[in-house]
N, CA, C and O atoms as a GROMACS GRO file, in nm:
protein
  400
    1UNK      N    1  -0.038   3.028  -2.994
    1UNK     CA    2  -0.059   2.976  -2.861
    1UNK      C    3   0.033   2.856  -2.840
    1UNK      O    4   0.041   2.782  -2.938
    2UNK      N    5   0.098   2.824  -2.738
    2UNK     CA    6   0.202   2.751  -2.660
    2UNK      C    7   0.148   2.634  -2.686
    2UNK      O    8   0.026   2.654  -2.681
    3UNK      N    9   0.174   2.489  -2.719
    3UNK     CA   10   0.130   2.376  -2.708
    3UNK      C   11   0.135   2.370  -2.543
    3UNK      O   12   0.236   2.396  -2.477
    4UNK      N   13  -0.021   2.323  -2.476
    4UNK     CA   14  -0.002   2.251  -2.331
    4UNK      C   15   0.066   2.108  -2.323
    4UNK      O   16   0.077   2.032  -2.419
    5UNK      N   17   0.106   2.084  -2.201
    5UNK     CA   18   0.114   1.925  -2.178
    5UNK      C   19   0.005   1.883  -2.147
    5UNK      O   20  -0.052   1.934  -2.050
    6UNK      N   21  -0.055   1.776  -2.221
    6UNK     CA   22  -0.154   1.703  -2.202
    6UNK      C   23  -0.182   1.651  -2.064
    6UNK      O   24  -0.108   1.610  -1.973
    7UNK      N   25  -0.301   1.664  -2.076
    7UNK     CA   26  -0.326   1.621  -1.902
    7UNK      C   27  -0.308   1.465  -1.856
    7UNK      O   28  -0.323   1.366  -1.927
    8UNK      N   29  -0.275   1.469  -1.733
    8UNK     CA   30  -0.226   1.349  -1.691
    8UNK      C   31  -0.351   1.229  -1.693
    8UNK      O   32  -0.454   1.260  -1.632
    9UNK      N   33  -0.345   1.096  -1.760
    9UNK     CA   34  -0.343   0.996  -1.774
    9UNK      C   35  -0.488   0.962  -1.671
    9UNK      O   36  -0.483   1.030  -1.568
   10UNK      N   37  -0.586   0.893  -1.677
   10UNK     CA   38  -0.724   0.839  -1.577
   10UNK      C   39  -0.615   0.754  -1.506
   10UNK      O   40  -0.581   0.788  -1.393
   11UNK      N   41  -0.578   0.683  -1.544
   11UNK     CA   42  -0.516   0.576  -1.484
   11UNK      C   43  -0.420   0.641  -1.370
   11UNK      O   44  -0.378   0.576  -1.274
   12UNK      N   45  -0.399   0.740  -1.386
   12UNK     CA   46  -0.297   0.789  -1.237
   12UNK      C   47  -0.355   0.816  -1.100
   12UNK      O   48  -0.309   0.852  -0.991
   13UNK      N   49  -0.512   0.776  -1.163
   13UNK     CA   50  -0.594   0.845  -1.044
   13UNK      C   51  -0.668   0.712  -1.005
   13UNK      O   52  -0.703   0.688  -0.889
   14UNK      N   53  -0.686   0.643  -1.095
   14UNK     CA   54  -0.750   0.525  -1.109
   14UNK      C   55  -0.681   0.407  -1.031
   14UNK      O   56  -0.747   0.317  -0.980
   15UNK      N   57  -0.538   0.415  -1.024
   15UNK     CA   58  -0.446   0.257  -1.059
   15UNK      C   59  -0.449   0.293  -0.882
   15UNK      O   60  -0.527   0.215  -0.828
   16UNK      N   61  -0.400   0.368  -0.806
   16UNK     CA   62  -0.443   0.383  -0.649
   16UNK      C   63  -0.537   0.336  -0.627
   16UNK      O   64  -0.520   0.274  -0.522
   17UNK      N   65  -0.669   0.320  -0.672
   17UNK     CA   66  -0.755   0.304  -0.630
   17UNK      C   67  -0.835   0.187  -0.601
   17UNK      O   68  -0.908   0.150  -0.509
   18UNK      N   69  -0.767   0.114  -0.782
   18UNK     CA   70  -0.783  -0.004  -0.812
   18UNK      C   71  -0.691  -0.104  -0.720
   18UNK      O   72  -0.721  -0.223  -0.706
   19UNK      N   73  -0.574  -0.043  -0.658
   19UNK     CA   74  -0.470  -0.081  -0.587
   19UNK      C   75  -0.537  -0.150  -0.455
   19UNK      O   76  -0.548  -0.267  -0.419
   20UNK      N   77  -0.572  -0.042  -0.406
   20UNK     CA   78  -0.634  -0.054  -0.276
   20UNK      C   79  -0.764  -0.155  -0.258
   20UNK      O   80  -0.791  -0.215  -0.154
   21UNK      N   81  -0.832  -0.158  -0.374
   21UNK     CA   82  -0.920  -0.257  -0.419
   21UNK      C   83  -0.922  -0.414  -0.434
   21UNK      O   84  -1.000  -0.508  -0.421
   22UNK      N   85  -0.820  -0.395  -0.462
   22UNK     CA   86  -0.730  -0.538  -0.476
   22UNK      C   87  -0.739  -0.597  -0.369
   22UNK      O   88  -0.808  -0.693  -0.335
   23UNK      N   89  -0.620  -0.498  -0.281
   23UNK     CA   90  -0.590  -0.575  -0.181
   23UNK      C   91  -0.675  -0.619  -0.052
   23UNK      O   92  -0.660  -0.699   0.040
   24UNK      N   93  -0.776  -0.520  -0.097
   24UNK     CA   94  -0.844  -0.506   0.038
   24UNK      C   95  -0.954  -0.668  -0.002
   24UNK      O   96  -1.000  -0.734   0.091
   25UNK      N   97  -0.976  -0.704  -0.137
   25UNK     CA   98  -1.004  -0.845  -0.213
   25UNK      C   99  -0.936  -0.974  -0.136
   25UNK      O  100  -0.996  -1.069  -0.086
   26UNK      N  101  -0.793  -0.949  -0.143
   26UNK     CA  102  -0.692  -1.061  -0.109
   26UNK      C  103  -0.675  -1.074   0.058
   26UNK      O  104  -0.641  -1.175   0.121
   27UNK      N  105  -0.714  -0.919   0.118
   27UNK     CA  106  -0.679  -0.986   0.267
   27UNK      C  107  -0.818  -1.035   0.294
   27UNK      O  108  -0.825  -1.121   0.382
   28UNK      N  109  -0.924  -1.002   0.240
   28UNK     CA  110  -1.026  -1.074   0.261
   28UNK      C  111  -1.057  -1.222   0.198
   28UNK      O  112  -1.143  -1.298   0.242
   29UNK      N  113  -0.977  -1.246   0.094
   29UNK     CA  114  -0.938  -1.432   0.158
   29UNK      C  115  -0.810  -1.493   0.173
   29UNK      O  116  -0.781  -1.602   0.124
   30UNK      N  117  -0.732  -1.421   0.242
   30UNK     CA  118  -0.631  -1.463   0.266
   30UNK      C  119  -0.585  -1.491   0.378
   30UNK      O  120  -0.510  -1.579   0.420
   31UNK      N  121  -0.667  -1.358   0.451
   31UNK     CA  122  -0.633  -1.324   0.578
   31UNK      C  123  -0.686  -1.436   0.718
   31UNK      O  124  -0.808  -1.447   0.731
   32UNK      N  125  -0.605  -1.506   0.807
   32UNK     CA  126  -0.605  -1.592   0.893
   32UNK      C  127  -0.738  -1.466   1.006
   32UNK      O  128  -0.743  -1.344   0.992
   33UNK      N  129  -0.820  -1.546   1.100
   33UNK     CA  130  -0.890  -1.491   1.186
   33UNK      C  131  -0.881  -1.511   1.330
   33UNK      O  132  -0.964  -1.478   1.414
   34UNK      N  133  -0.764  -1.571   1.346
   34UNK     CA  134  -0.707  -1.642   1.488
   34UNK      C  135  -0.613  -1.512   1.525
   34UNK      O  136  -0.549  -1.456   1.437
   35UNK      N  137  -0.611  -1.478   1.625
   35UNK     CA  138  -0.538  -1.354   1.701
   35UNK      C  139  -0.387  -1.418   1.720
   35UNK      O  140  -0.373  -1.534   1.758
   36UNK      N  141  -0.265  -1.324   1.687
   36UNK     CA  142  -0.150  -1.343   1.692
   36UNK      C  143  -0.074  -1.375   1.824
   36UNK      O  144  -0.120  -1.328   1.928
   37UNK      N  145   0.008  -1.431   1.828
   37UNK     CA  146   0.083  -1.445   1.982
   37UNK      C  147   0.122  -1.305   2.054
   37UNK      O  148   0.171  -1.216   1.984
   38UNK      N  149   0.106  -1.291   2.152
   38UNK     CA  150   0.183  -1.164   2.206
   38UNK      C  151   0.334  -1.165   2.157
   38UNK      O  152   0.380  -1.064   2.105
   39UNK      N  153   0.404  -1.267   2.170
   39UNK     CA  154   0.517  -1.201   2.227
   39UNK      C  155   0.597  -1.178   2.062
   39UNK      O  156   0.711  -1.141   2.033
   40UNK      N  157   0.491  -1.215   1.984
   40UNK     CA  158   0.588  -1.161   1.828
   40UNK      C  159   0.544  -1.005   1.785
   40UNK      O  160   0.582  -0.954   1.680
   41UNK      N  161   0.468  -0.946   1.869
   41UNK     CA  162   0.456  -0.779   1.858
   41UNK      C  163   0.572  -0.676   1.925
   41UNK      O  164   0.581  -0.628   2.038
   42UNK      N  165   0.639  -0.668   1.829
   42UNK     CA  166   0.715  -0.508   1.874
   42UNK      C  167   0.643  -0.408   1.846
   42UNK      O  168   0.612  -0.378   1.730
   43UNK      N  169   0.606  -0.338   1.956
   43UNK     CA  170   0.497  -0.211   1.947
   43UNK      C  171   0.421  -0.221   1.930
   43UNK      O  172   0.344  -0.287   2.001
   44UNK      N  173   0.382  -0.151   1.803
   44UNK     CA  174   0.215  -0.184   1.756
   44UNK      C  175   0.245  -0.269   1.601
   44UNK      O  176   0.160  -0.286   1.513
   45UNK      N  177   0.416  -0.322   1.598
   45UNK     CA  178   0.410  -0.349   1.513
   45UNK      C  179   0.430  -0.545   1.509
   45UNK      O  180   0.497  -0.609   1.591
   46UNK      N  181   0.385  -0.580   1.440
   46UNK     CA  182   0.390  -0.743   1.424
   46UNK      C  183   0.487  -0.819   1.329
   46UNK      O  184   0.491  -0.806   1.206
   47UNK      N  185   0.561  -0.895   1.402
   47UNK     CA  186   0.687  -0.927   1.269
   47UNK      C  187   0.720  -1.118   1.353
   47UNK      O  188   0.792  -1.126   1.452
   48UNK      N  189   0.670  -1.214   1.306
   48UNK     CA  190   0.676  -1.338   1.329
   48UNK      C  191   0.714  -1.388   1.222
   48UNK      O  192   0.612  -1.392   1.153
   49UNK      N  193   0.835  -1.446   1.139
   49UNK     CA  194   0.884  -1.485   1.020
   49UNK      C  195   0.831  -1.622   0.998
   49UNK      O  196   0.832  -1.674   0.887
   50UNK      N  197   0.770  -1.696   1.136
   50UNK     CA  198   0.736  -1.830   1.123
   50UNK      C  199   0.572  -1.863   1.078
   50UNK      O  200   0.516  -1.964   1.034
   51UNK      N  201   0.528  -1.737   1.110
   51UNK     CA  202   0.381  -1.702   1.061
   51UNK      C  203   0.374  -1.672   0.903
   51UNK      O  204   0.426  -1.572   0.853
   52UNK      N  205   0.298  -1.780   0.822
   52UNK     CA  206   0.344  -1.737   0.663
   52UNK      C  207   0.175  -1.668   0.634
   52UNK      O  208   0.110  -1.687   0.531
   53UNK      N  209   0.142  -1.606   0.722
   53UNK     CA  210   0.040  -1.489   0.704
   53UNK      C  211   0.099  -1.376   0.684
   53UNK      O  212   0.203  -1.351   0.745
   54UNK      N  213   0.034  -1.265   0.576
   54UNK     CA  214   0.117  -1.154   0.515
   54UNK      C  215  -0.018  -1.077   0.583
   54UNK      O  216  -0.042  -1.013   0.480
   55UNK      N  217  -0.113  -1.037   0.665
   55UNK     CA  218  -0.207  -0.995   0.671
   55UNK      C  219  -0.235  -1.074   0.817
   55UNK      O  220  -0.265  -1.192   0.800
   56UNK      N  221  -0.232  -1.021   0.982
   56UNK     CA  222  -0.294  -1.076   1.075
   56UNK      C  223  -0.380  -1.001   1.177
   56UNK      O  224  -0.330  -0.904   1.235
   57UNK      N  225  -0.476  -1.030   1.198
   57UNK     CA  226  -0.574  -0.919   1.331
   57UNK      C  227  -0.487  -0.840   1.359
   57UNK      O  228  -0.375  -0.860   1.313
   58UNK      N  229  -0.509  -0.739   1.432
   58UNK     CA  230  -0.446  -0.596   1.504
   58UNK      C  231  -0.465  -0.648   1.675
   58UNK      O  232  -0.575  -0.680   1.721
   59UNK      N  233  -0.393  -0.649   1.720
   59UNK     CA  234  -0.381  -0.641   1.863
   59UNK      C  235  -0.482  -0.579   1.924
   59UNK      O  236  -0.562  -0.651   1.983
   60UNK      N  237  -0.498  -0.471   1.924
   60UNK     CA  238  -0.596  -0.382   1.915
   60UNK      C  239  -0.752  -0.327   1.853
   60UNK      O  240  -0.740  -0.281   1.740
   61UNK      N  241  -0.820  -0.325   1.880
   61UNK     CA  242  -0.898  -0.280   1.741
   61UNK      C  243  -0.960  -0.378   1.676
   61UNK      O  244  -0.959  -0.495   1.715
   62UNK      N  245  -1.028  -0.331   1.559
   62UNK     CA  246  -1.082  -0.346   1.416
   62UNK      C  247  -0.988  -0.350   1.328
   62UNK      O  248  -0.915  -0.251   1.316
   63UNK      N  249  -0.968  -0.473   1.241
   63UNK     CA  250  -0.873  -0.469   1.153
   63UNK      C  251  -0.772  -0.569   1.144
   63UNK      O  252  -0.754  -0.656   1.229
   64UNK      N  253  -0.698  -0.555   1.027
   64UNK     CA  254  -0.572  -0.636   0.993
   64UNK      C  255  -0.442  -0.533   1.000
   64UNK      O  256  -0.450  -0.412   0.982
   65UNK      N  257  -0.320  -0.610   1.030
   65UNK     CA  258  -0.210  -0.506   1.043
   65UNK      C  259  -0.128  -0.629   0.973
   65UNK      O  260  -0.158  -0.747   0.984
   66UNK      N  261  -0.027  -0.582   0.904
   66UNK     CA  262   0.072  -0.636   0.807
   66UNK      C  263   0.214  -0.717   0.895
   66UNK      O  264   0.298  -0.652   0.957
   67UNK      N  265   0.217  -0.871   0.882
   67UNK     CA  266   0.335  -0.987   0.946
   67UNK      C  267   0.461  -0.937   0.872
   67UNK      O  268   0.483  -1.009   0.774
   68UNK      N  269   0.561  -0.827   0.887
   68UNK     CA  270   0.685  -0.736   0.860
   68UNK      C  271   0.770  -0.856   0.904
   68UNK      O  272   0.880  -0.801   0.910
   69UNK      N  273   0.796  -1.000   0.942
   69UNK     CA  274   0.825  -1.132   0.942
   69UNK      C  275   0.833  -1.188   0.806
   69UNK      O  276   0.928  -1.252   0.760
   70UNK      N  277   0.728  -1.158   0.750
   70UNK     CA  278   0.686  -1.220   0.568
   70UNK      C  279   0.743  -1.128   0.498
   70UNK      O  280   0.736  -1.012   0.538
   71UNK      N  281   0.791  -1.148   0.416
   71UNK     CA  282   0.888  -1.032   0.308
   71UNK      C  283   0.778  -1.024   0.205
   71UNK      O  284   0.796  -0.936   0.121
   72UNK      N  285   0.666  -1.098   0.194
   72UNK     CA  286   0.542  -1.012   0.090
   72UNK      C  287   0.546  -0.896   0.133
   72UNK      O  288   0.560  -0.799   0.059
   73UNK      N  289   0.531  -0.887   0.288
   73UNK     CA  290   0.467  -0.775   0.345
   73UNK      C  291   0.543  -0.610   0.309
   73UNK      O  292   0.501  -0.494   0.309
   74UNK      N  293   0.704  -0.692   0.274
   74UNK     CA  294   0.762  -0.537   0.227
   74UNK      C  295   0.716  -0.498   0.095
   74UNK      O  296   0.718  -0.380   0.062
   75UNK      N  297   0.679  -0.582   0.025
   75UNK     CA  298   0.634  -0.538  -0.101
   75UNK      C  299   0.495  -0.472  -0.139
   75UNK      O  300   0.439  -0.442  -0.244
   76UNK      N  301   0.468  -0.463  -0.017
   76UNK     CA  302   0.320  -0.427  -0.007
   76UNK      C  303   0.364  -0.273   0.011
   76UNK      O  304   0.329  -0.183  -0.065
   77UNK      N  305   0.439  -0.260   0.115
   77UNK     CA  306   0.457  -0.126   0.180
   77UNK      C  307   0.532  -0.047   0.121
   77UNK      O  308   0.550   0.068   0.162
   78UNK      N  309   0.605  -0.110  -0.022
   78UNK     CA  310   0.678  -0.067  -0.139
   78UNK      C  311   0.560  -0.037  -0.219
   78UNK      O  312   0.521   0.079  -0.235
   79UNK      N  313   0.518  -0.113  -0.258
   79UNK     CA  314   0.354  -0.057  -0.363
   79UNK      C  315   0.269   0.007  -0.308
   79UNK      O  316   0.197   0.047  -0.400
   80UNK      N  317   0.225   0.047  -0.204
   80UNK     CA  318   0.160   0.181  -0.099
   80UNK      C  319   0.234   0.259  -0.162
   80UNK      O  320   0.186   0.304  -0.266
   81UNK      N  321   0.356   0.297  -0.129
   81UNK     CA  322   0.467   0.407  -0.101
   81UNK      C  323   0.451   0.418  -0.287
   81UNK      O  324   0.354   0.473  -0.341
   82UNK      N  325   0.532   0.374  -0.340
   82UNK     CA  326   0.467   0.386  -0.529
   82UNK      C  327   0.328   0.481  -0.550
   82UNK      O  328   0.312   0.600  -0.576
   83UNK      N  329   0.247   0.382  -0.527
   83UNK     CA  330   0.120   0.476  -0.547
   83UNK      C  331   0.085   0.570  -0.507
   83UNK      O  332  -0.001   0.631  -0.570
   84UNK      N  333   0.147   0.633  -0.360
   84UNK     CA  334   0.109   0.746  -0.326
   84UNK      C  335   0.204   0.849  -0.444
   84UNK      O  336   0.162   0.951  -0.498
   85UNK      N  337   0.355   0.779  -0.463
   85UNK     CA  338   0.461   0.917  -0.490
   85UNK      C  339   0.429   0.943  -0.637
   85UNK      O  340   0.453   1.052  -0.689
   86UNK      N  341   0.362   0.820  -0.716
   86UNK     CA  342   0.372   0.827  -0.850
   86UNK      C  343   0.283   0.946  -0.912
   86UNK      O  344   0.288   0.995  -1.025
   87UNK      N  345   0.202   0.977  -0.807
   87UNK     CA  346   0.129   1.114  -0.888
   87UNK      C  347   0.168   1.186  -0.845
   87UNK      O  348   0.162   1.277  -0.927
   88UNK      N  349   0.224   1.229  -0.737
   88UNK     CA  350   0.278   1.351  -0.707
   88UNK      C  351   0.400   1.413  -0.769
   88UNK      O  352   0.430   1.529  -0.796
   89UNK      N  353   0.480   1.257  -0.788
   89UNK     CA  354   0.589   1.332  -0.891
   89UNK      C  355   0.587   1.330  -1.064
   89UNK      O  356   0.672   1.370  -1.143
   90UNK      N  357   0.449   1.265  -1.087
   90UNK     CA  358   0.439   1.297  -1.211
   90UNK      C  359   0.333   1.443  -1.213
   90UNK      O  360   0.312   1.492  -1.324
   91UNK      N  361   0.278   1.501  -1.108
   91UNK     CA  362   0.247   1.618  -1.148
   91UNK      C  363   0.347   1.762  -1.111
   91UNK      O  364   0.317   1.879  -1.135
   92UNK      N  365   0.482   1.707  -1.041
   92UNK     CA  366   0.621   1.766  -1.006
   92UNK      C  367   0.639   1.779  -1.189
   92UNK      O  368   0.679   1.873  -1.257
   93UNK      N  369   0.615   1.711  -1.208
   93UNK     CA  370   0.707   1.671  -1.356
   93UNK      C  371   0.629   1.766  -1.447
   93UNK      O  372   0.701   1.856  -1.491
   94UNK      N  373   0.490   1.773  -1.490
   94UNK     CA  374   0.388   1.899  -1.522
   94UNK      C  375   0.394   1.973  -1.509
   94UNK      O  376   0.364   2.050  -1.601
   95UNK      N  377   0.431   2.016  -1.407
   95UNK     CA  378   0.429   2.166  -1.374
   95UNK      C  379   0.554   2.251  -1.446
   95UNK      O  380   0.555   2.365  -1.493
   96UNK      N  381   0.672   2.134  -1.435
   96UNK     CA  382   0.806   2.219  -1.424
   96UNK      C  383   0.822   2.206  -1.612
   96UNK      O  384   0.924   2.237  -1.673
   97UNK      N  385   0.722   2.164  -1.665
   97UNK     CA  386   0.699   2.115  -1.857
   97UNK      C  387   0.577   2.272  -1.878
   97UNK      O  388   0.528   2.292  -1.989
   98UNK      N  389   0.556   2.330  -1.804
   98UNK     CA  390   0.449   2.428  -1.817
   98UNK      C  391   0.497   2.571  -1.883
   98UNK      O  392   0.590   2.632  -1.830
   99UNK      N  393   0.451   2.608  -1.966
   99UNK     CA  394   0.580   2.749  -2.054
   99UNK      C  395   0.530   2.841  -1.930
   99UNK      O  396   0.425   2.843  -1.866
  100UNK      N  397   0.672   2.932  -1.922
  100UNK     CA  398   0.640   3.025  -1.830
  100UNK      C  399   0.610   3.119  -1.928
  100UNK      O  400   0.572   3.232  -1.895
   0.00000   0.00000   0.00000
C-alpha cells in the first residue's frame, strides 16, 4: 500500500480562527468611538492618513471599517488575504502529492 500524505496540520484550520480572534480583541480596545469626518470617505471606503486609528465606525451601519490612510491597515488586509489562501493552497499542494 502507497504511503498517504499525512493530513494537514490543526493549526491550518485553527491559526484563521485564532486570527480573527485576535483581532476582533484589539479593535475592541483600540478602536476610537467618535464617527469619522465625511469628507475623508471615498465610497464606502475610509482613508484619512492624519487619523492614527487603524480601525474607525462605518459610515453606515454596525461596525468598524479599516483607516486605508494608516499603513497598519494594509497589513491587516495582507494577513486576511494569507489566511484565507494558505489553506487552500496547501490543500492545492495535497492533492497534486496524492498517488494516482
Amino acid at each position: 500500500m502507497p504511503d498517504l500524505p499525512s493530513p494537514p496540520s490543526l493549526w491550518i484550520i485553527l491559526a484563521p480562527i485564532l486570527l480573527l480572534a485576535a483581532s476582533s480583541l484589539l479593535l475592541l480596545l483600540f478602536a476610537r468611538g467618535k464617527r469619522p469626518p465625511d469628507d475623508a470617505w471615498k465610497g464606502i471606503f475610509y482613508s484619512n492618513s492624519r487619523d492614527p486609528a487603524v480601525f474607525v465606525p462605518k459610515r453606515y451601519g454596525i461596525g468598524y471599517t479599516l483607516n486605508f490612510g494608516n499603513p497598519w491597515s494594509w497589513l491587516i488586509v495582507v494577513l486576511i488575504f494569507a489566511a484565507v489562501m494558505a489553506p487552500l493552497l496547501l490543500s492545492v499542494n495535497l492533492m497534486h502529492q496524492l498517488p494516482k
